[in-house]
Each structure stands twice: as C-alpha cells, then as structure tokens.
The first five atom37 places (N, CA, C, CB, O) and aatype in JSON, in Angstrom:
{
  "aatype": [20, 20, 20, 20, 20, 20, 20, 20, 20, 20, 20, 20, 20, 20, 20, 20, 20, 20, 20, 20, 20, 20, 20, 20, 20, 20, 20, 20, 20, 20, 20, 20, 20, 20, 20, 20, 20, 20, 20, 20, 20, 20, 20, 20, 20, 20, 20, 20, 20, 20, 20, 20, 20, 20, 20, 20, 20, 20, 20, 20, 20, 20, 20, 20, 20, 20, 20, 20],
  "atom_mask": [
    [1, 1, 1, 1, 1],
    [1, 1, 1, 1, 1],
    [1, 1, 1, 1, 1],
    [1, 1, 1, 1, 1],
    [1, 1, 1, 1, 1],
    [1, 1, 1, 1, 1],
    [1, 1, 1, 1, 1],
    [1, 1, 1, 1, 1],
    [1, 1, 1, 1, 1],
    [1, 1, 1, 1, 1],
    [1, 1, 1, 1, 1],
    [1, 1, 1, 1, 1],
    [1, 1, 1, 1, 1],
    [1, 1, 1, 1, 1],
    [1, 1, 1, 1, 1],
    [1, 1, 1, 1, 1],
    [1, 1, 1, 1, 1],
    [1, 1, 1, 1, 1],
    [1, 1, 1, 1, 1],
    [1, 1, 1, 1, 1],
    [1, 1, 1, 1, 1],
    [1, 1, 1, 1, 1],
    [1, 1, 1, 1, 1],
    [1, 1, 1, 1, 1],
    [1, 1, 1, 1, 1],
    [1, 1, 1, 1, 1],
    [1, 1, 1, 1, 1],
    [1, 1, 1, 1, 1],
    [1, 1, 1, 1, 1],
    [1, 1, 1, 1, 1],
    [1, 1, 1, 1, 1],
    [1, 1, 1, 1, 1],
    [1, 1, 1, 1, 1],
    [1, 1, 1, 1, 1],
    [1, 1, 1, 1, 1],
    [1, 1, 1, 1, 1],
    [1, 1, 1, 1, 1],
    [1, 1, 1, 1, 1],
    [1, 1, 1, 1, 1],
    [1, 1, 1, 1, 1],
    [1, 1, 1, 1, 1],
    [1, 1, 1, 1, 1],
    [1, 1, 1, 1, 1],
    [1, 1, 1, 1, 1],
    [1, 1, 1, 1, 1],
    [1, 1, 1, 1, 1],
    [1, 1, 1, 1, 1],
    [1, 1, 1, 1, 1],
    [1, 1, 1, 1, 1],
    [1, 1, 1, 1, 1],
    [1, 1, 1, 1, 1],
    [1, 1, 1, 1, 1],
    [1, 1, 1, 1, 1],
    [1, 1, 1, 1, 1],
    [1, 1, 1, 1, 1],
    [1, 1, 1, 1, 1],
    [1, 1, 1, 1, 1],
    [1, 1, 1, 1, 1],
    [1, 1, 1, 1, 1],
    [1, 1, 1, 1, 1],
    [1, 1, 1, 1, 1],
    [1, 1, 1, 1, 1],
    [1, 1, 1, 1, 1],
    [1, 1, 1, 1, 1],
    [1, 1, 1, 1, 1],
    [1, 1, 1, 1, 1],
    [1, 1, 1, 1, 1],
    [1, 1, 1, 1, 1]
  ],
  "atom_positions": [
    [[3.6, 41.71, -17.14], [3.59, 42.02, -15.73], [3.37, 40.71, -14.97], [2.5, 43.08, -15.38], [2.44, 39.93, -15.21]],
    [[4.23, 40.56, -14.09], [4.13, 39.17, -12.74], [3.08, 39.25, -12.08], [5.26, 39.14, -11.48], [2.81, 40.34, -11.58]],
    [[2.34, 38.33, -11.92], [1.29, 38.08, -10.1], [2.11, 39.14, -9.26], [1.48, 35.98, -8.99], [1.81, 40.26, -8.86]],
    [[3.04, 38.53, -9.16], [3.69, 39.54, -7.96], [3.27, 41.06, -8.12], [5.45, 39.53, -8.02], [2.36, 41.62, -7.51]],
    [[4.1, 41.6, -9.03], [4.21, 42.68, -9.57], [2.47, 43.27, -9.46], [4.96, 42.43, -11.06], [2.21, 44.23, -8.73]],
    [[1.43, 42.61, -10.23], [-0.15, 42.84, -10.32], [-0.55, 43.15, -8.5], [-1.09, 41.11, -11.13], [-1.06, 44.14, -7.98]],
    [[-0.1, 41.88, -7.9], [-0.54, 42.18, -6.18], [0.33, 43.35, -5.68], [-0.17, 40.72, -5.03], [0.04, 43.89, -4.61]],
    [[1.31, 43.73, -6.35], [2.0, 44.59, -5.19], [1.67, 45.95, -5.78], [3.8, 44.34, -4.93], [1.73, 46.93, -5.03]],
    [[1.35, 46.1, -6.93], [1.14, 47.45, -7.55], [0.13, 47.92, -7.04], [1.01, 47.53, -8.91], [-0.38, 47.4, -6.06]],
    [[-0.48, 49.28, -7.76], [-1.36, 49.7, -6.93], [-2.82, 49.2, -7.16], [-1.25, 51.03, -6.96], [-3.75, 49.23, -6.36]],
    [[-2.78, 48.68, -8.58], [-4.21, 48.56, -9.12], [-4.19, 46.82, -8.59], [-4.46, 49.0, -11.16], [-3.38, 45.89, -8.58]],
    [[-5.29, 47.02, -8.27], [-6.23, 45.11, -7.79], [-5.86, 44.7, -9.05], [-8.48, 44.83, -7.46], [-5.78, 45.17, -10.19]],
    [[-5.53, 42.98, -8.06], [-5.21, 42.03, -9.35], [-6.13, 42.09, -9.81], [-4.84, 40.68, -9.33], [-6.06, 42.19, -11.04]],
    [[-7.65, 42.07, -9.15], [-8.92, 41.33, -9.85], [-9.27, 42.42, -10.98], [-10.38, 41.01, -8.68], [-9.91, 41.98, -11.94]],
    [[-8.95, 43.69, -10.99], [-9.31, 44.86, -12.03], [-8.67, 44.22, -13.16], [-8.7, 46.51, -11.7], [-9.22, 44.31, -14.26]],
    [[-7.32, 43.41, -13.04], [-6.62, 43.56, -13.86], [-6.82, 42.52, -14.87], [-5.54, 43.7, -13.38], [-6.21, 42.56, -15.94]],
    [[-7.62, 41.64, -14.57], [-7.79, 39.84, -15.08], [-9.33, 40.32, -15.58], [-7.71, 38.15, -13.45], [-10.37, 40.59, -14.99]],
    [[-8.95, 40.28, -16.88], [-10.26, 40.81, -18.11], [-11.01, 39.29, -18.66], [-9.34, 41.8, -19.9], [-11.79, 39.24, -19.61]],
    [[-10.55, 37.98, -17.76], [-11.1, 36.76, -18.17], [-11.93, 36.52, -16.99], [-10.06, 35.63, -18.53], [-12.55, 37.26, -16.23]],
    [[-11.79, 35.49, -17.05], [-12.63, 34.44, -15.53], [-10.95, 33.86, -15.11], [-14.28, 32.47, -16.22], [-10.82, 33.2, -14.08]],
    [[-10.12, 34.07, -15.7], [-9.07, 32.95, -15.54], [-7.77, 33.45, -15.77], [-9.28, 31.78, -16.48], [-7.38, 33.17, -16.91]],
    [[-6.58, 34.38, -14.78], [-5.45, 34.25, -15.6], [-4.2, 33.05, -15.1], [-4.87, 35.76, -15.64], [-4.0, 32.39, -14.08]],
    [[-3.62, 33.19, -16.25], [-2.21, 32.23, -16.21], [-1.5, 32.75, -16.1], [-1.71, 31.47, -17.07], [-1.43, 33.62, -16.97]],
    [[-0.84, 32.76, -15.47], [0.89, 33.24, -15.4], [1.49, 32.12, -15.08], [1.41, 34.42, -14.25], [1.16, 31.22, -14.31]],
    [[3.13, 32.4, -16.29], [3.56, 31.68, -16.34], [5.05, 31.79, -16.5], [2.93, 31.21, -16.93], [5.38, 32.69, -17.27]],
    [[5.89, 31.22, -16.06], [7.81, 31.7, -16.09], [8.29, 30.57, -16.87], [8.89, 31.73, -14.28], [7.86, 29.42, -16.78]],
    [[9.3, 31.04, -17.71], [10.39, 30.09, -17.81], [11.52, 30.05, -16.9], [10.9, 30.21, -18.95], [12.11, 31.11, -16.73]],
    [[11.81, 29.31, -16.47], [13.08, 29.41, -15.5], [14.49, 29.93, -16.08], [13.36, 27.96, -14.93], [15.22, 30.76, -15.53]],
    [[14.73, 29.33, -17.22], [15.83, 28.81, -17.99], [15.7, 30.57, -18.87], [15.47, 26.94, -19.05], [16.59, 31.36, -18.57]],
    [[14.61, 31.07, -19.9], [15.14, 31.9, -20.73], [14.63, 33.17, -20.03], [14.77, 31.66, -22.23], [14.85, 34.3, -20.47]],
    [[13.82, 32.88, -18.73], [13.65, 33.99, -18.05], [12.29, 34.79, -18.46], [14.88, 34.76, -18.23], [11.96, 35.85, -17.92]],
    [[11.61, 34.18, -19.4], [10.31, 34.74, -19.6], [9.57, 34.87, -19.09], [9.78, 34.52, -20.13], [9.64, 34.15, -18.09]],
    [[8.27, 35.75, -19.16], [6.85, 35.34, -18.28], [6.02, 36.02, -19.08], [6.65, 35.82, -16.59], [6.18, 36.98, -19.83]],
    [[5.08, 35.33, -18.77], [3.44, 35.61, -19.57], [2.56, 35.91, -18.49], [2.68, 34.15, -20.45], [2.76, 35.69, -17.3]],
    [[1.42, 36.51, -19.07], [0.32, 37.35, -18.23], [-0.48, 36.46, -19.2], [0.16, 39.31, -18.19], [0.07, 36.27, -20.28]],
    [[-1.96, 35.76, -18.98], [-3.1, 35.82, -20.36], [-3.9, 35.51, -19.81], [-3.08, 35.0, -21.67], [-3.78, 34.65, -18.94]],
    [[-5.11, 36.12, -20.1], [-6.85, 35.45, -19.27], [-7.63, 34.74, -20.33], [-8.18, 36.92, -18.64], [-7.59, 34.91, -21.55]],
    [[-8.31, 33.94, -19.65], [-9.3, 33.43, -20.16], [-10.78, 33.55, -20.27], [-9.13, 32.7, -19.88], [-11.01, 34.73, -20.0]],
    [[-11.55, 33.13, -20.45], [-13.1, 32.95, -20.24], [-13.15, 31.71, -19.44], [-14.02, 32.8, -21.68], [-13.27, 31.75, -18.22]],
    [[-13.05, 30.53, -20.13], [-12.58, 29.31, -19.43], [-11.85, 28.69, -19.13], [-12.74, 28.74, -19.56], [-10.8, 28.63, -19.77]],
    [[-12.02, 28.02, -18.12], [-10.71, 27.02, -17.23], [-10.48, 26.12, -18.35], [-11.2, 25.96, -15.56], [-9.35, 25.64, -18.42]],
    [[-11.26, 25.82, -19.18], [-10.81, 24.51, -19.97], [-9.63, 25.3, -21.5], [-12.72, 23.49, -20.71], [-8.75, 24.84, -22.24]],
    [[-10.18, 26.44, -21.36], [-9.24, 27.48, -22.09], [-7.74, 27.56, -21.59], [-9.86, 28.94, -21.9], [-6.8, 27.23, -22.32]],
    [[-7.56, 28.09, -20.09], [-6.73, 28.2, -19.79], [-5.81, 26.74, -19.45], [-7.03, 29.04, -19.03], [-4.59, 26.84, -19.58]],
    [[-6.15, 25.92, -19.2], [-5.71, 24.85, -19.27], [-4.91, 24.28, -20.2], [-6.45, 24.34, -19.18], [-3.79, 23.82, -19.97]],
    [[-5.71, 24.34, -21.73], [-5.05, 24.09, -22.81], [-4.14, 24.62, -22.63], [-5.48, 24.31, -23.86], [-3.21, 24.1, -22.02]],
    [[-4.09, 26.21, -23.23], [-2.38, 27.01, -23.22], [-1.72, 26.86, -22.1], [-2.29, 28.66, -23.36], [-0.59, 27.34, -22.17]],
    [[-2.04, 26.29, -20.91], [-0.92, 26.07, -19.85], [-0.29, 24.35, -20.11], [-1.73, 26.33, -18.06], [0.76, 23.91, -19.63]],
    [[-0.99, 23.82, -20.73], [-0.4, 22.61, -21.67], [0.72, 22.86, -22.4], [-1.31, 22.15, -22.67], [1.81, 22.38, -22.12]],
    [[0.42, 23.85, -23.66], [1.32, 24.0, -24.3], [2.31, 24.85, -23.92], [0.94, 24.19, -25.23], [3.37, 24.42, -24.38]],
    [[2.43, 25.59, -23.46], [3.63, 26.33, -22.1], [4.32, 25.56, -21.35], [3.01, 27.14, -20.9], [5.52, 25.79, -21.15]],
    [[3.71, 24.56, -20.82], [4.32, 23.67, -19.39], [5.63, 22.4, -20.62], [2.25, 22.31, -18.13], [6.69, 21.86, -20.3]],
    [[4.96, 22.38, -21.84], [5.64, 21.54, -22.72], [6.83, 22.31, -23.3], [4.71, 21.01, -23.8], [7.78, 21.62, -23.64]],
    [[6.93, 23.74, -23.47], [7.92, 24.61, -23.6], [9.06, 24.93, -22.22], [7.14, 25.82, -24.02], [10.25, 25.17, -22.38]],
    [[8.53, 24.87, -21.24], [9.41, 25.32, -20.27], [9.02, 25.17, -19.08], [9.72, 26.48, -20.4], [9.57, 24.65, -18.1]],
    [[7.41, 26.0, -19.31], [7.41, 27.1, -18.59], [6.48, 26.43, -17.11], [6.68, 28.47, -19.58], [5.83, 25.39, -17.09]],
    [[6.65, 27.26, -16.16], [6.2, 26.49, -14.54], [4.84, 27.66, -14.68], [7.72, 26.74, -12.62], [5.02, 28.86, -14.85]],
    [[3.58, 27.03, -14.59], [2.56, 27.85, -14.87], [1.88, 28.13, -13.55], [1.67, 27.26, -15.9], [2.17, 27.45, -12.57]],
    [[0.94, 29.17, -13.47], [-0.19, 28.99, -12.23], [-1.21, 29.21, -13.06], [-0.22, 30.05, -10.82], [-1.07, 29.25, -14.28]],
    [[-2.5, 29.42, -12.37], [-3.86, 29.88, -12.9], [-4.85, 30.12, -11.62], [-4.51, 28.69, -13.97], [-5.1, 29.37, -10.68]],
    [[-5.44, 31.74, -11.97], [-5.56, 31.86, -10.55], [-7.23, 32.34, -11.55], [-4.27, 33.11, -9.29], [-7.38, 32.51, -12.76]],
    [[-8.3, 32.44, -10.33], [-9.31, 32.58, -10.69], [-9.72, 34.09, -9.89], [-10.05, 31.28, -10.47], [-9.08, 34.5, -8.92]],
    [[-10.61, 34.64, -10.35], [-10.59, 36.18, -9.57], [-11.32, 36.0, -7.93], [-11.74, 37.49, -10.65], [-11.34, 36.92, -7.11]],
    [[-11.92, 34.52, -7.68], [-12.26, 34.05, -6.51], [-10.59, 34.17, -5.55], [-13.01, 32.38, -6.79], [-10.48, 34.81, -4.51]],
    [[-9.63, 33.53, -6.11], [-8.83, 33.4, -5.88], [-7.8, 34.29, -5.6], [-8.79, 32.83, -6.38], [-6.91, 34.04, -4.8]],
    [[-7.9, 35.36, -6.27], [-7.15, 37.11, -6.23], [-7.76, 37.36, -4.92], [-7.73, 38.56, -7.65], [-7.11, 38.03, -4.12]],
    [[-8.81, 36.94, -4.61], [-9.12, 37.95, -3.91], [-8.69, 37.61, -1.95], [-10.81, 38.18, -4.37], [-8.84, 38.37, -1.0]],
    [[-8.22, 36.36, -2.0], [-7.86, 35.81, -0.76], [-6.71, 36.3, -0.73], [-7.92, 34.41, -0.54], [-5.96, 36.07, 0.23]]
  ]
}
C-alpha cells in the first residue's frame, strides 16, 4: 500500500506505521513500491540505502510527521 493510498484511505496513516519510522519507497522504472517500518531511523536509513542503490526514490516519514 502507497503513502498516498494509507492518507487517503480510511484508516490513519499513524494506526498504520507499527514502527517509529516508515519508508516508502517506488521504483520508477519496474514500477514497484514498498511499505516497511522501523524502530529506528538509523534502521530505516540503512534499507533506504540499499533500495536507493536498486532503483528505488525513497521517503521516510516519522508518525510526528503523519500527522501534519
């Protein structure tokens, strides 16, 4: 499921982010996307390393951040 998709549905993003931290992330090119939370930023960071080296254009939003 997209950010988008999480904000526009009915259930709160913030219900939906079971970390401190999710990533979402697209490939442009094969059209993928990922949903994944973290505990930590230094967590999510890593795997948005190894994603951003695959393709993929990442975000990382914090549930401070859902909620604006």
């Amino acid at each position: 499921m997209s950010l988008i998709e999480l904000i526009q549905g009915s259930a709160s993003p913030i219900a939906s982010v079971r970390g401190q931290y999710l990533l979402q992330g697209h490939h442009p090119v094969a059209g993928n996307s990922v949903a994944e939370s973290f505990m930590s930023f230094k967590s999510a960071v890593i795997r948005a390393s190894e994603l951003i080296k695959t393709g993929y254009a990442i975000e990382i939003w914090s549930p401070t951040s859902l909620e604006s």
